[in-house]
C-alpha positions in Angstrom: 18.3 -3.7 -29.5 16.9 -6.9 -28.6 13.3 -8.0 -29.5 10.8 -8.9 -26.9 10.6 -12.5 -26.0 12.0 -15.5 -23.5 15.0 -14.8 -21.4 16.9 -17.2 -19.5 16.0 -17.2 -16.0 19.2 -16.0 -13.5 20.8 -18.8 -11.7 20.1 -17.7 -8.1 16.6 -15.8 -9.0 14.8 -17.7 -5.9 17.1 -16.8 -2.6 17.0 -12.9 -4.8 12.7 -13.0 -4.2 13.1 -14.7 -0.3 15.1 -11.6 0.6 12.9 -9.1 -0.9 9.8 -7.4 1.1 7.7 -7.3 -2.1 8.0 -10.7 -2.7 4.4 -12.1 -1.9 5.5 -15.6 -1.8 8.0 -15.6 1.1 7.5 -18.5 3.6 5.5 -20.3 1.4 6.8 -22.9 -1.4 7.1 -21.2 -4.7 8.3 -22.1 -8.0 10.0 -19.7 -11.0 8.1 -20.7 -14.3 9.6 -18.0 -16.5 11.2 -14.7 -17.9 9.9 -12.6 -20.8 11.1 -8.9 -21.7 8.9 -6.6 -22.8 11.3 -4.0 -24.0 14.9 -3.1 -23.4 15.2 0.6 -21.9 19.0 1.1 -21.9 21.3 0.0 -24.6 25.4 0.3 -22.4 25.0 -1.3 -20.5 21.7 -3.6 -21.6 18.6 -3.0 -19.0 14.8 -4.8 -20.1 11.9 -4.7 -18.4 10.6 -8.0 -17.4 8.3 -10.0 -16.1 8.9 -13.0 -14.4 6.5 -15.7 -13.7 6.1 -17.3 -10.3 3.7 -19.8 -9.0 2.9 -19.6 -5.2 1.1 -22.4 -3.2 -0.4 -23.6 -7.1 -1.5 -20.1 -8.1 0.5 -18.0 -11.1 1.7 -14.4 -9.9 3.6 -12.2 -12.3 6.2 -9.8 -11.1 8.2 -7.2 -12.9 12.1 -6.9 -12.8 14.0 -4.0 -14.3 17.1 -6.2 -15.3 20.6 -4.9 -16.3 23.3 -7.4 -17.6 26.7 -6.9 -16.3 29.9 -8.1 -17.6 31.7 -6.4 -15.0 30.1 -5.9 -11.3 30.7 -2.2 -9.8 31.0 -2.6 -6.0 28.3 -0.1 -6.1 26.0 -2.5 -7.7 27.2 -5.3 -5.6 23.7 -5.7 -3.1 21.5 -5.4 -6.1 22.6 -8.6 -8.0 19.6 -11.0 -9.0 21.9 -13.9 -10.0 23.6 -14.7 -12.6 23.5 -15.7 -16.9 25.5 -17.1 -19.2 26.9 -13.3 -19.9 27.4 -12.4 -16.5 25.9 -10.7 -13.3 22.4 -10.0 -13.7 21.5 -6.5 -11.5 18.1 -4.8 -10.3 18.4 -2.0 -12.6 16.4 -0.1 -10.2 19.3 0.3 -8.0 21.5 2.3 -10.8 21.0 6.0 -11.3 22.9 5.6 -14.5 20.4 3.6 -16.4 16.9 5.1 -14.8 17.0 8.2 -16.4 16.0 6.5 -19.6 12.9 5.4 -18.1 11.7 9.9 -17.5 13.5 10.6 -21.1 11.3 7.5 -22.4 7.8 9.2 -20.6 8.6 12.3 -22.4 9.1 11.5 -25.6 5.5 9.1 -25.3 6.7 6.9 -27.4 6.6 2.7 -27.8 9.8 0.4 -26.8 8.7 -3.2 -27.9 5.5 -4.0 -26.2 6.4 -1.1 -23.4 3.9 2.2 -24.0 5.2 5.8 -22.8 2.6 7.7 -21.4 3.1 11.5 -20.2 0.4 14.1 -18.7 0.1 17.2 -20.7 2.2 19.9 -19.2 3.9 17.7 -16.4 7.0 18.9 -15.8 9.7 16.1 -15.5 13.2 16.4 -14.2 15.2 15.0 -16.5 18.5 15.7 -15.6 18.1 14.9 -11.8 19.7 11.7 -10.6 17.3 9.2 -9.1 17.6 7.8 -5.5 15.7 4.4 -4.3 13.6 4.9 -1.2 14.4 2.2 1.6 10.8 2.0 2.7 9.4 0.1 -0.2 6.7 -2.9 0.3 4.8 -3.9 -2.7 6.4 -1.4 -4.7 9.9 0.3 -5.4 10.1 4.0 -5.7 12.8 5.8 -7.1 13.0 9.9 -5.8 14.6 12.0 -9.3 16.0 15.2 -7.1 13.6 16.8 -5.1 10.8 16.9 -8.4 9.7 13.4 -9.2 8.8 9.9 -8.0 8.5 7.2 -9.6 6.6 4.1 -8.3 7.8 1.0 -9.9 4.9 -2.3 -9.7 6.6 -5.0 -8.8 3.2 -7.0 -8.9 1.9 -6.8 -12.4 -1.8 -7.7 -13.1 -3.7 -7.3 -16.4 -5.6 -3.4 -17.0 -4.8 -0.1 -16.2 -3.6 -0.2 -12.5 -6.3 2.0 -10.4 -3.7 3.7 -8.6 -2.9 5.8 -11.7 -7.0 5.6 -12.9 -7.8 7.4 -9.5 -4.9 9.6 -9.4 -5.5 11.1 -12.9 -9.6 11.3 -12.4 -8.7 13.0 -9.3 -6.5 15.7 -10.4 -9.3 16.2 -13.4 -12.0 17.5 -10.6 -9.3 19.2 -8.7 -8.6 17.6 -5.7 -5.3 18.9 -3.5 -5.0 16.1 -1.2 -3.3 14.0 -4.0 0.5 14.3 -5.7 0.2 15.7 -8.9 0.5 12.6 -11.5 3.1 13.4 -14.7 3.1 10.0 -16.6 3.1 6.2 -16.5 4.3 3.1 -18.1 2.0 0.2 -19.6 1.6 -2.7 -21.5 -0.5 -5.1 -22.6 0.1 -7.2 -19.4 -0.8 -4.3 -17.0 0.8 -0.9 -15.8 4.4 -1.0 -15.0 5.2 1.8 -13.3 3.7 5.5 -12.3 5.5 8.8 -12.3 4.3 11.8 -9.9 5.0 14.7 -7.9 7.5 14.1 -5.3 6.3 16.0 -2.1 9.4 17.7 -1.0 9.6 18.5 2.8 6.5 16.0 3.2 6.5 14.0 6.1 4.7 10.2 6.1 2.0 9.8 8.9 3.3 6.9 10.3 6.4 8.5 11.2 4.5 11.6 12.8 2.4 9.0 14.9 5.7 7.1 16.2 7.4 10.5 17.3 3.9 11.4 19.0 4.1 8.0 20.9 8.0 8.1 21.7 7.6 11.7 22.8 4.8 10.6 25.3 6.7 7.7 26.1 9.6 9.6 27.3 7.0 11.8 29.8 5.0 8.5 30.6 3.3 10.0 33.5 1.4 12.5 31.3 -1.1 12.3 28.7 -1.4 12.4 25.3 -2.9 15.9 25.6 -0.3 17.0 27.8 2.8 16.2 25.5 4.8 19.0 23.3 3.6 16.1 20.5 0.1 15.7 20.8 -0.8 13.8 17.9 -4.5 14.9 17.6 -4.5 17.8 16.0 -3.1 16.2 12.8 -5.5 13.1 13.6 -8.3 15.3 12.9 -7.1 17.3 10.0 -6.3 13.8 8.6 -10.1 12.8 9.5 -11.6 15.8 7.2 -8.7 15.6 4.1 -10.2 11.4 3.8 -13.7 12.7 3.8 -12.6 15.6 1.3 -11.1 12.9 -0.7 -14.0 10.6 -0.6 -16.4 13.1 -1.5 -13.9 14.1 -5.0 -14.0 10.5 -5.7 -18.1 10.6 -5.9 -17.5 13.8 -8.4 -14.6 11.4 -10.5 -16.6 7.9 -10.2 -20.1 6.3 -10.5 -21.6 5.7 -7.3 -24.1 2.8 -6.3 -26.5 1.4 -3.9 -26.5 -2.0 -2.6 -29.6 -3.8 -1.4 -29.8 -6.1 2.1 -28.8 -9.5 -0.7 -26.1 -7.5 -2.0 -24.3 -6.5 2.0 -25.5 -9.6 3.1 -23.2 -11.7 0.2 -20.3 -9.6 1.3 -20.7 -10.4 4.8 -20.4 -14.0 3.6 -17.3 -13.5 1.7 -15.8 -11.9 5.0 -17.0 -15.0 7.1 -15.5 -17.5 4.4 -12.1 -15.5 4.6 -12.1 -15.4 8.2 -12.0 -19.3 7.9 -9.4 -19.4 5.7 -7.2 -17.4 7.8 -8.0 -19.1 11.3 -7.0 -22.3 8.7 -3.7 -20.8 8.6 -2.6 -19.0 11.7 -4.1 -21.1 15.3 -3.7 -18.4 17.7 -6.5 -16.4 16.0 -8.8 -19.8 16.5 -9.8 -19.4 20.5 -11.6 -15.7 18.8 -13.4 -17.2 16.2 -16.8 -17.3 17.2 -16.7 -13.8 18.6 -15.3 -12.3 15.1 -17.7 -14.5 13.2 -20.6 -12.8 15.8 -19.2 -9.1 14.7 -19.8 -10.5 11.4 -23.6 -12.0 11.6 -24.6 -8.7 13.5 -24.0 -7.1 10.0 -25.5 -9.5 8.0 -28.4 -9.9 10.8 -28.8 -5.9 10.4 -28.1 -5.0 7.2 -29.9 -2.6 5.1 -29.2 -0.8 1.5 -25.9 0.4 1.7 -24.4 3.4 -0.6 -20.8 2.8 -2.1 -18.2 4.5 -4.4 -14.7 4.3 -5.2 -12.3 4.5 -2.3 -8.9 4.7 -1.2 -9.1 0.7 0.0 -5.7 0.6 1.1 -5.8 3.5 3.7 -3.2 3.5 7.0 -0.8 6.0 8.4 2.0 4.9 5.6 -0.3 5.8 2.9 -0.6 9.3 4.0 1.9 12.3 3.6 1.6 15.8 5.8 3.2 18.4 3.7 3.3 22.1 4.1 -0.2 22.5 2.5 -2.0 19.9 4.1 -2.4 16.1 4.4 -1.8 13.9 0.8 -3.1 10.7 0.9 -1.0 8.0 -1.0 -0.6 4.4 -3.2 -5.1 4.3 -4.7 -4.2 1.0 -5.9 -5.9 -1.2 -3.2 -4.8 -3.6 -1.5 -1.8 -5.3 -3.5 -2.9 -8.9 -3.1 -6.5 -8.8 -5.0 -7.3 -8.5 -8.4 -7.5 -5.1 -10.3 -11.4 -5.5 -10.9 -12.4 -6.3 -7.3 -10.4 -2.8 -6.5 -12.3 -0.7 -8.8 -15.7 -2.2 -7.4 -17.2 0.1 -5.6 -17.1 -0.2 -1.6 -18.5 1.9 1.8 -15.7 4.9 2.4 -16.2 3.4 6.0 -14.0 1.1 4.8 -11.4 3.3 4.6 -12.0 4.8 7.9 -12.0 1.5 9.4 -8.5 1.2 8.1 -7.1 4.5 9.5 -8.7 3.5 12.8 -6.5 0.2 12.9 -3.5 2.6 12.0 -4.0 4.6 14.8 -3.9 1.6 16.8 -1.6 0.3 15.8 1.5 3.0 16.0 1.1 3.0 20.0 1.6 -0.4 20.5 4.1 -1.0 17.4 6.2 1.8 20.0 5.3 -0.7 22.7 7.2 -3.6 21.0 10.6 -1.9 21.8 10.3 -1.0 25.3 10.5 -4.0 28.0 7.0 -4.9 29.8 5.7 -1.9 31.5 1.7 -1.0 32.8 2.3 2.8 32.7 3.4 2.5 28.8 0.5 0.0 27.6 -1.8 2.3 29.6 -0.7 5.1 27.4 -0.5 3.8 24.6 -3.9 2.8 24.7 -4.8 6.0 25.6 -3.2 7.5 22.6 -4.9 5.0 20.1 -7.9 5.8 21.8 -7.5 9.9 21.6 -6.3 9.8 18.0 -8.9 7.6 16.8 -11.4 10.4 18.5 -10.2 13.1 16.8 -9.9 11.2 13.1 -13.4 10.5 13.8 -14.4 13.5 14.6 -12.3 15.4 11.8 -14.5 13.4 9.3 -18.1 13.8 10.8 -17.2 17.2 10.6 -16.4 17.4 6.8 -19.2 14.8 6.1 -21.7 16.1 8.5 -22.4 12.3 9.3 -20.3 11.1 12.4 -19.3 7.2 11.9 -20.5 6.3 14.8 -24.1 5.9 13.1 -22.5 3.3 11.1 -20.7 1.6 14.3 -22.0 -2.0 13.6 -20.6 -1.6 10.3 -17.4 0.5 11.1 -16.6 -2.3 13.9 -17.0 -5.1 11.5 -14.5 -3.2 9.3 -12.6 -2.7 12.0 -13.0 -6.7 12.5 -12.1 -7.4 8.8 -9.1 -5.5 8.7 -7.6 -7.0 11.8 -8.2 -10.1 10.7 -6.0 -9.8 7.4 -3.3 -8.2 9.7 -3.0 -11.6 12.3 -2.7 -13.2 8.1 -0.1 -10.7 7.4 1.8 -10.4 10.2 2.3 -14.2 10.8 3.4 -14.3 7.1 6.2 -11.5 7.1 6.9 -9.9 10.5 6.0 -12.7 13.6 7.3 -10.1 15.8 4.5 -8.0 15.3 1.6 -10.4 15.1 0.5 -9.6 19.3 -0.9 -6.5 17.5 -3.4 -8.0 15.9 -4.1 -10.7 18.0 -4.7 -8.1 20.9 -7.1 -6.1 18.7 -8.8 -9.3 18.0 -9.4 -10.3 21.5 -10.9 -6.9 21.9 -13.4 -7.1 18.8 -14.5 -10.5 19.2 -15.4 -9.4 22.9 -17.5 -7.2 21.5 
């Protein structure tokens, strides 16, 4: 078994990161500094887990690669080749149901592969005989499904400490809250956590794909409402509104909680001004809103008064949400991908959070919209579904919190403002196609 150390990086590495979604850097000049393995997971044939070093636009980002070493290339194995070494193909690992197995055996036995710690819940049951399966919607991450049992989510991003997807998950299952997947283990080491095994949810549905059959179903029967359609999306919507507020109110029982006086709000409101320039920097069509956005913004800071915060979601949209026979499941604590570990765990207004639903449900409509030529009768719907759903999340949360948002609507719209902001970033960055979204819900917000 090899030790941990250097590797040589595979010819090819770079066009392997341009093609794939979690790949941060894509579109932007980057340059491979390094490989290291941590530990090697599979003996016939040989499989490490690595990290690779990248720097994008002059800043060092660290990514992990599960890497198997192939003297012979299955045609199975054929679209998951990295590049290649002096002993051969180099493959994503990930993609091989004959190697990943070690990773669940590896959790159960809790034990220590070079500098790669096993770590497995009390109890958990894990399926070790059930052959894994890689889910094609991965983003930041890459999930492998084990039969109809397990998941697990594989971070492709690695920073340094615990990641606080599995610190939330586990302090939430300690005060019992169901609106989470059970958590069964995880993978660590000194560099950060590597990957995080749960409960699959078998039979769950993801909310963005309930929201896009609401919409296509009231496309079809365009001259009726939303309330009208077989569809009807709000229902759901609301349930969804009271399972974030159930969720937000276990995380006060599993987390400190803080206040923050008028300097502290008032220095967040600058940070949120100072990224708004960097992002009209970047992308020009968001500059003719600036000065309206930047208005949303001083309101805030003009208006601002203590404000109480905890640990949230942080990350929270329709793809980070599950409705399963129970109820809904909300998804992925670890933040937003892109920042640091310790600005995730800082405590934040759960109106975050609702401010990123309420982009969600705008944004399936008119995501629906994108494939259907130029029509009044559809964008007049659409808009009248976003519009209906964000209602009734809204009002499915007042109702668990006994507080309706709208109390906090200077601060929910400049959420609301934030959010759609870092969408025109990400949008221009990875799908173009999709950036009038944004830019639409910009023009609205900066209208005021």
């Amino acid at each position: 078994m090899s030790p941990p150390g250097p590797r040589p990086v595979p010819d090819g590495i770079a066009a392997y990161l341009e093609r794939q979604r979690w790949f941060a850097g894509k579109g932007r000049p980057f340059t491979v500094q390094g490989l290291q393995a941590l530990g090697q997971v599979h003996d016939d044939p040989t499989v490490e887990i690595c990290l690779l070093d990248v720097e994008e636009a002059g800043l060092p980002v660290r990514y992990q690669l599960l890497l198997e070493h192939r003297g012979d290339l299955p045609e199975r194995l054929r679209h998951a080749v990295v590049g290649v070494d002096p002993e051969g193909s180099v493959v994503d690992a990930l993609h091989d149901r004959d190697v990943t197995g070690s990773l669940l055996r590896l959790i159960t036995e809790q034990t220590r592969v070079g500098a790669v710690t096993f770590h497995h819940l009390e109890g958990a049951p894990i399926p070790l005989d059930a052959p894994s399966l890689v889910m094609t919607a991965e983003q930041s991450n890459t999930s492998l499904v084990f039969g109809d049992a397990a998941v697990l989510k594989v971070y492709r991003r690695v920073t340094p400490d615990q990641n606080p997807d599995v610190e939330v998950h586990v302090a939430l299952a300690g005060v019992g809250c169901e609106h989470i997947a059970r958590p069964l283990g995880w993978i660590d080491a000194a560099d950060g956590t590597l990957a995080f095994l749960q409960e699959f949810l078998v039979g769950g549905t993801e909310g963005w794909d309930m929201a896009l059959g609401s919409v296509r179903d009231l496309f079809v029967e365009a001259d009726l409402h939303p309330e009208e359609c077989g569809g009807d999306f709000a229902g759901e919507a609301e349930r969804l509104g009271a399972a974030t507020a159930e969720v937000h109110a276990a995380l006060r029982r599993a987390f400190p909680t803080a206040r923050l006086t008028r300097d502290e709000v008032e220095q967040r409101v600058r940070l949120m001004q100072r990224r708004l320039d960097e992002v009209v920097a970047e992308v020009p069509a968001l500059r003719p809103h600036a000065s309206g956005l930047r208005e949303r913004y001083e309101v805030l800071a003009r208006s601002s008064s203590p404000l109480d915060v905890q640990r949230i979601h942080g990350d929270l949209h329709l793809g980070q949400t599950m409705r399963t026979s129970a109820g809904w499941r909300l998804l992925d604590f670890e933040g937003e991908p892109a920042s640091p570990a310790d600005l995730r765990r800082t405590p934040d207004t759960p109106l975050r959070d609702v401010a990123g639903m309420l982009r969600s449900l705008d944004y399936a409509p008119h995501v629906v919209l994108l494939d259907h030529p130029p029509a009044g009768q559809l964008a007049y719907r659409a808009d009248e579904w976003a519009a209906r759903n964000r209602a009734a999340f809204l009002r499915g949360y007042a109702e668990a919190t006994g507080r309706p948002p709208e109390e906090d609507g200077m601060l929910v719209r400049a959420l609301e403002t934030e959010k759609a902001v870092y969408e025109v970033l990400y949008e221009s960055r990875m799908r173009p196609s999709w950036l009038p979204i944004p830019l639409a819900a910009v023009g609205r917000l900066a209208a005021g």
